[in-house]
PAVOTOR-499256 format. One record per residue (C-alpha): residue in three letters; x negated, y, z negated. Coordinates in steps of 0.2 Angstrom, whole numbers, plus 5000, padded with zeros to 4 digits. Layout:
BEGIN
ALAXYZ
...
END
This chain:
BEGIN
UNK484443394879
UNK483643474865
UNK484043664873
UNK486043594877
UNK486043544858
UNK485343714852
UNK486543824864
UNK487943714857
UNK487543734839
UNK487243894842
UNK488743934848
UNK489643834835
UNK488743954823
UNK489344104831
UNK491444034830
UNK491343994811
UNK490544164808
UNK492044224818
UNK493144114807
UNK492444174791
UNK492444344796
UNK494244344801
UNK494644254788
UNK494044364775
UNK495144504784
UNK496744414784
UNK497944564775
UNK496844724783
UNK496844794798
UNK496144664813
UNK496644744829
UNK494844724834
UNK494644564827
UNK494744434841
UNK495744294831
UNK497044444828
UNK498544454838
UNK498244604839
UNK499144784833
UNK499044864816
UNK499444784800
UNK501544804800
UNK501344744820
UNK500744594815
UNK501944574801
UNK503044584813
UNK502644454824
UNK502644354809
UNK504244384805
UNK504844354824
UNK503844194822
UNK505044134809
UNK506544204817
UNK506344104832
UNK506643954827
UNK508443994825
UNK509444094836
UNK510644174824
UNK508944234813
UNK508344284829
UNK509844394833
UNK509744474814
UNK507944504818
UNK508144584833
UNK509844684831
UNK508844794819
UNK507344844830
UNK507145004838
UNK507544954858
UNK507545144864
UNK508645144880
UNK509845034892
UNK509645124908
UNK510745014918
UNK512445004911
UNK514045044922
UNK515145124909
UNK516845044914
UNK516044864914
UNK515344914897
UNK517144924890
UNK517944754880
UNK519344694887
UNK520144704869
UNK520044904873
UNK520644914891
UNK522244794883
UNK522344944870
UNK522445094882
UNK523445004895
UNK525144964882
UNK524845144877
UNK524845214893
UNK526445074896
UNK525744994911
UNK526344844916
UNK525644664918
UNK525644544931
UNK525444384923
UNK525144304941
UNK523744394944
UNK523344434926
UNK523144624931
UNK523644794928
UNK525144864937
UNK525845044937
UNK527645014931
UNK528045144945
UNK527445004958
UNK528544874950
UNK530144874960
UNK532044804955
UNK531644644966
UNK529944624958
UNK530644654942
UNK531744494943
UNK530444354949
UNK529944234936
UNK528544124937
UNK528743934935
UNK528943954915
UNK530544034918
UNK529644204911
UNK529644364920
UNK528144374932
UNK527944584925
UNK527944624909
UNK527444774899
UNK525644774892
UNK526144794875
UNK526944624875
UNK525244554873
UNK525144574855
UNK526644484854
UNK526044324867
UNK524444254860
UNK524044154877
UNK524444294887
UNK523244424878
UNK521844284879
UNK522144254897
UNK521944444899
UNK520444444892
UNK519944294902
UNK520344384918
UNK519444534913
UNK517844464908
UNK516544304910
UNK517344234894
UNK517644054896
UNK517344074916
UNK517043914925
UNK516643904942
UNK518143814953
UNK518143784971
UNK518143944982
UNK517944054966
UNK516144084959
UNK515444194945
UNK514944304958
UNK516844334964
UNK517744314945
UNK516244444938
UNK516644584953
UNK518544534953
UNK518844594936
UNK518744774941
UNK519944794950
UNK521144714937
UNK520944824923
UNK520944974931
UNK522545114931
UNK522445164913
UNK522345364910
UNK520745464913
UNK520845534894
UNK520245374888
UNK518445384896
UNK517945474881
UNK518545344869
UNK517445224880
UNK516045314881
UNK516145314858
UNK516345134860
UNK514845104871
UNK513945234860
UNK514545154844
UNK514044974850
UNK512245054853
UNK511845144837
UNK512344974828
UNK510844894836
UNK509545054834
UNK509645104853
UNK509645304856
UNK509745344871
UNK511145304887
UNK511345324904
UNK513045274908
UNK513445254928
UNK515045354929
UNK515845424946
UNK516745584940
UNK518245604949
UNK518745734962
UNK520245774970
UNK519245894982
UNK517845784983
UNK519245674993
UNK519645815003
UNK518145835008
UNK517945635012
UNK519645695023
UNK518845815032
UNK517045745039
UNK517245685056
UNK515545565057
UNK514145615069
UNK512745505064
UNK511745635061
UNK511445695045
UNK510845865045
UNK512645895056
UNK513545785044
UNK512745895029
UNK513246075040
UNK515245995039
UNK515346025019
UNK515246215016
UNK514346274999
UNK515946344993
UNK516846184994
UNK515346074987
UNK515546174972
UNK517446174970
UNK517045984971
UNK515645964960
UNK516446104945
UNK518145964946
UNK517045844939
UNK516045924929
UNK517345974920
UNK517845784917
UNK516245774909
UNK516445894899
UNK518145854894
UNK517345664890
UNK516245734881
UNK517345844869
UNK518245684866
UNK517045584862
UNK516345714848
UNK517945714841
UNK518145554838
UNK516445534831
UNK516445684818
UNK514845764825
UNK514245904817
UNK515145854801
UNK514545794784
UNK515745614790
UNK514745614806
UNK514645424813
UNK512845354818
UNK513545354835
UNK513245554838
UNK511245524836
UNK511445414851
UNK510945524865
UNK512045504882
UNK511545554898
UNK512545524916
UNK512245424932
UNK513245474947
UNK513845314955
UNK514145324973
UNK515245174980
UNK514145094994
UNK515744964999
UNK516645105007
UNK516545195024
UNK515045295029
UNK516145465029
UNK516545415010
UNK514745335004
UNK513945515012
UNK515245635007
UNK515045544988
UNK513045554990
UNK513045734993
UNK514245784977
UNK513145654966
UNK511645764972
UNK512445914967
UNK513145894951
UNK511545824945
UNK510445964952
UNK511846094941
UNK511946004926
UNK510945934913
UNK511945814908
UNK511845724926
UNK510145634927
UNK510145544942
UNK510845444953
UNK511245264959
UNK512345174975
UNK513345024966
UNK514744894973
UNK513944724978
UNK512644724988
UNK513044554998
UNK514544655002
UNK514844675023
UNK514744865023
UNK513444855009
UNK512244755021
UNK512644825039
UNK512345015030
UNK511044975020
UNK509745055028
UNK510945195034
UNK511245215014
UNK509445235011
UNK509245355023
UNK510445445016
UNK509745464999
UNK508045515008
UNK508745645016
UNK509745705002
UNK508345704991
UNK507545825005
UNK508845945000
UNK508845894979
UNK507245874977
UNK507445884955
UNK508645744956
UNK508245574950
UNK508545414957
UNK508645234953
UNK509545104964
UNK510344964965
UNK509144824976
UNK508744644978
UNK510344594965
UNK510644464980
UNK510044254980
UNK509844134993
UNK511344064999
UNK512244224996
UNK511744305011
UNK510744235024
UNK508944195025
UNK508444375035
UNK509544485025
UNK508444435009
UNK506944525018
UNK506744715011
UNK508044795001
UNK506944824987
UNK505444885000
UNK506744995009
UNK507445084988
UNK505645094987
UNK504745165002
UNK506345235012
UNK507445304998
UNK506045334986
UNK506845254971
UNK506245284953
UNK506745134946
UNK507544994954
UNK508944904947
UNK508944684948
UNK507844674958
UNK508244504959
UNK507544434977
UNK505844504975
UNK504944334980
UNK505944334998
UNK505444515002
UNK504244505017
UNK502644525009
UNK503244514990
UNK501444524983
UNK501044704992
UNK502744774988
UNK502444734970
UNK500644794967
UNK501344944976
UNK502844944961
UNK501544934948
UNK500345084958
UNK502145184957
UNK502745174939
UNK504045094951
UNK504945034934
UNK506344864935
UNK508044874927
UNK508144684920
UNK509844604918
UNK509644454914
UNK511544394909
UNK512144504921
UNK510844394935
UNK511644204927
UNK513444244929
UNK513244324947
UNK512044244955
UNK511444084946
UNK509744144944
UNK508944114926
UNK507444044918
UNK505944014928
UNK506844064943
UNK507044244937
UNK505744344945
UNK505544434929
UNK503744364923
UNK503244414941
UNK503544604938
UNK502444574921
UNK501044464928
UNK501044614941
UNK500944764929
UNK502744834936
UNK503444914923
UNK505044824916
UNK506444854901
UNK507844754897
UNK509844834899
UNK511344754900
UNK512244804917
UNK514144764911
UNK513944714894
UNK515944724891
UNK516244604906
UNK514744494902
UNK515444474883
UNK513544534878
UNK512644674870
UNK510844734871
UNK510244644857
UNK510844484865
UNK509944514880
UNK508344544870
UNK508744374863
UNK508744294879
UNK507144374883
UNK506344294868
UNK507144114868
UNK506744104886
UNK504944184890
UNK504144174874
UNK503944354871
UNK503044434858
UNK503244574846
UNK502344674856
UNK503044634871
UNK504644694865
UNK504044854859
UNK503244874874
UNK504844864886
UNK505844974872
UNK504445114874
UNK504545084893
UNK506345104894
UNK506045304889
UNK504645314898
UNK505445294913
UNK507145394907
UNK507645534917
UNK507645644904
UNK506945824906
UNK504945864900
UNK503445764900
UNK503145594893
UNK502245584875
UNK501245454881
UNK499345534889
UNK499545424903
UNK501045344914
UNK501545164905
UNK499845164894
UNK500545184876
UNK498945174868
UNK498445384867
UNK499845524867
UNK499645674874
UNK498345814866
UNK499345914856
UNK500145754847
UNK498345654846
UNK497945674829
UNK499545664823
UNK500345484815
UNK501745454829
UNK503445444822
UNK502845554807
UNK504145644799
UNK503445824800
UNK502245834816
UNK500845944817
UNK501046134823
UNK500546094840
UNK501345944842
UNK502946014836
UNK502846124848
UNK502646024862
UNK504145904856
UNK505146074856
UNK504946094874
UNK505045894880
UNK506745824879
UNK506045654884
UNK504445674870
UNK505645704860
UNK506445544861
UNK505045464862
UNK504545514845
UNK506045474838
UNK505845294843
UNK504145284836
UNK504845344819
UNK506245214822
UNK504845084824
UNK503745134807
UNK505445134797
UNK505744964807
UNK504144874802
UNK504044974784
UNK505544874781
UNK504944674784
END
């Protein structure tokens, strides 16, 4: 009893020590001091302040729209678009509107008879787009129809079909508007102190159709390849490169860059994804694979590569494996190209039991995926422990969606496997997937985050500094070692990250790193961030 009752007091001893030294250190420095939540001075200040903010959501928000958050890496440029913008474009290209179906229609697609039918309000069932502005319940049924807002679920139509649906029904305005979308999407992000994109985009290609046209399907790839001549790859790819380039100029334009006027949306970095459309016929998918290889292996501006369309879709599951195949063979012939794909966005219920089984394992181990976007059905993989320790052992890093996950599938809160990916070290960073559609931005998705995980300051920070990480921008990392933020690399170690003017070597090495160079611009972001509270 006596030696219980001295280890005890001692013990107690040793806590108010630890009390009373903390104590003492309360406004300096405590990363090492275990009552510390750790981080330097501004970090904790930080988490102080996030403290606070939590405790309402529209503080929250405030808090968070002005953090640094790097990079959304998962964010399909036409579903990033407001319906407010596709309503726009369309009564300036005069399209017409079907107010049955509450979609686009080409006025040439409108014939006399169609012309004359009238819905049971005794108006015309087409009408031009522009009369819109001039029908209040028509523009907000537009809207309706094109995005989640004020979705309900009815029978035979879920989130999953109303979200996907909406694509189809504001499509046919003019191409020359993609660059007045890709300012919005940029303008959107520099408001909330992102910097870097990478839209998914699918430059188009009259010749790249041809080609579709032309290949007569052996189910071998190799002979499949040897059907599409160099020549004609390149005509291909050079169509929609110069797409991009003419989005680009756009875009440019309309943002003043390089002018003393120049809007905060030009120091928002964008890069390309080339989506191929998994849904279609193997001839297309492969056809489509091969031109997304090759416009990103000639230019810059193309970083990767990704295979969209629902996943639950028929063709989507019965190729699935074919697809992957595809991109591992592909990648025999591209080896620069990077890739991230689309895996696991599925739930139970959607498809059957089996078919949950090893999409995400097949991205990872078949198609060798970089990153892996959803990611969803982790937990119903076969053998969902090894595949994500083998994710972690990778840098395999997750895409999360977590909005984007609600409205499609229903999956939210704890039944989000997204505290699995943390608990098992893979690397993960929020995005936003179809922020238009979703009537969301990035900073609402951190929100979620917050509200319903209980993230910290630090955790935040981690996941913005992990969505460059895994970018597929050119050059090496800052960081000395893969997702361990704690020491950059040699030349930059004695310098204060985020510092203004870098030392001579560090400079140097930022010069010749594209992604570095980002990376160091989001730790300045996050000293001015924190100098600021």
């Amino acid at each position: 009893m006596h030696q219980s009752f001295s280890l005890r007091g001692a013990r107690h001893s040793r806590i108010l020590a630890l009390v009373v030294a903390c104590t003492a250190i309360l406004f300096a420095s405590c990363s090492n001091c275990p009552c510390s939540s750790g981080g330097t001075k501004a970090e904790q200040l930080a988490e102080k302040n996030l403290e606070v903010a939590r405790k309402n959501p529209v503080a929250l928000r405030h808090f968070l729209l002005g953090m640094p958050k790097g990079a959304d890496l998962h964010n399909h440029l036409s579903g990033a678009v407001y319906a407010e913008s596709w309503i726009r474009a369309a009564a300036e290209d005069h399209l017409m509107v079907d107010r049955l179906a509450l979609a686009f229609v080409q006025p040439k697609d409108v014939t006399k008879k169609m012309a004359l039918q009238l819905l049971p309000d005794e108006k015309p069932r087409y009408v031009p787009a522009e009369s819109a502005y001039k029908d209040q319940h028509l523009f907000d049924a537009l809207v309706n129809s094109f995005s989640m807002r004020s979705f309900v679920p009815s029978p035979g139509v879920s989130g999953h079909d109303h979200f996907f649906d909406t694509f189809g029904k504001f499509k046919g305005t003019d191409d020359r508007h993609i660059g007045e979308w890709v300012d919005e999407v940029a303008t959107r992000a520099a408001a909330q102190n992102e910097q870097y994109l990478e839209l998914m985009q699918t430059p188009y290609s009259v010749r790249g159709a041809a080609l579709v046209g032309k290949l007569k399907w052996q189910s071998n790839l190799e002979d499949d390849y040897a059907q599409l001549p160099d020549d004609e790859r390149k005509l291909a790819t050079d169509e929609g490169l110069k797409q991009l380039d003419d989005i680009d100029a756009l875009r440019q334009s309309r943002e003043h860059c390089g002018k003393p006027d120049a809007s905060l949306a030009c120091q928002v970095q964008v890069r390309y994804i080339y989506q191929v459309g998994r849904g279609r016929p193997k001839e297309e998918v492969f056809v489509r694979a091969v031109l997304g290889f090759e416009t990103a292996q000639r230019n810059k501006s193309v970083v990767g590569l990704n295979f969209v369309m629902p996943e639950d879709g028929y063709i989507s599951m019965t190729d699935y494996a074919l697809h992957m195949q595809m991109v591992k063979f592909l990648h025999g012939k591209y080896p620069g190209v990077h890739v991230t794909l689309h895996a696991g966005e599925l739930a139970p219920g959607l498809v059957s039991p089996e078919d949950l089984c090893c999409h995400i394992r097949l991205a990872v181990e078949e198609a060798g995926a970089e990153r892996i976007g959803h990611g969803v059905d982790i937990m119903y993989e076969d053998h969902p422990h090894e595949l994500l320790k083998k994710m972690a052992a990778a840098h395999v890093m997750v895409e999360i969606n977590l909005s984007s996950n609600d409205g499609i599938l229903g999956i939210t809160g704890k039944d989000h496997p997204f505290p699995v990916y943390r608990q098992f070290g893979v690397p993960v960073a929020l995005s936003t997937d179809d922020e238009g559609v979703s009537r969301i931005d990035l900073t609402h998705e951190y929100v979620r985050a917050v509200q319903t995980y209980d993230l910290h300051y630090a955790d935040l920070k981690k996941m913005a500094r992990t969505g460059l990480e895994h970018s597929f921008l050119p050059g090496d990392s800052l960081w000395k070692e893969r997702d361990n933020f704690t020491n950059s690399v040699a030349d930059c170690a004695s310098d204060s990250l985020g510092a203004e003017k870098p030392s001579q070597p560090c400079a140097g090495f930022l010069k010749k790193n594209e992604r570095a160079r980002q990376q160091w611009e989001l730790e300045r972001r996050f000293v001015a961030f924190e100098a600021s509270l």
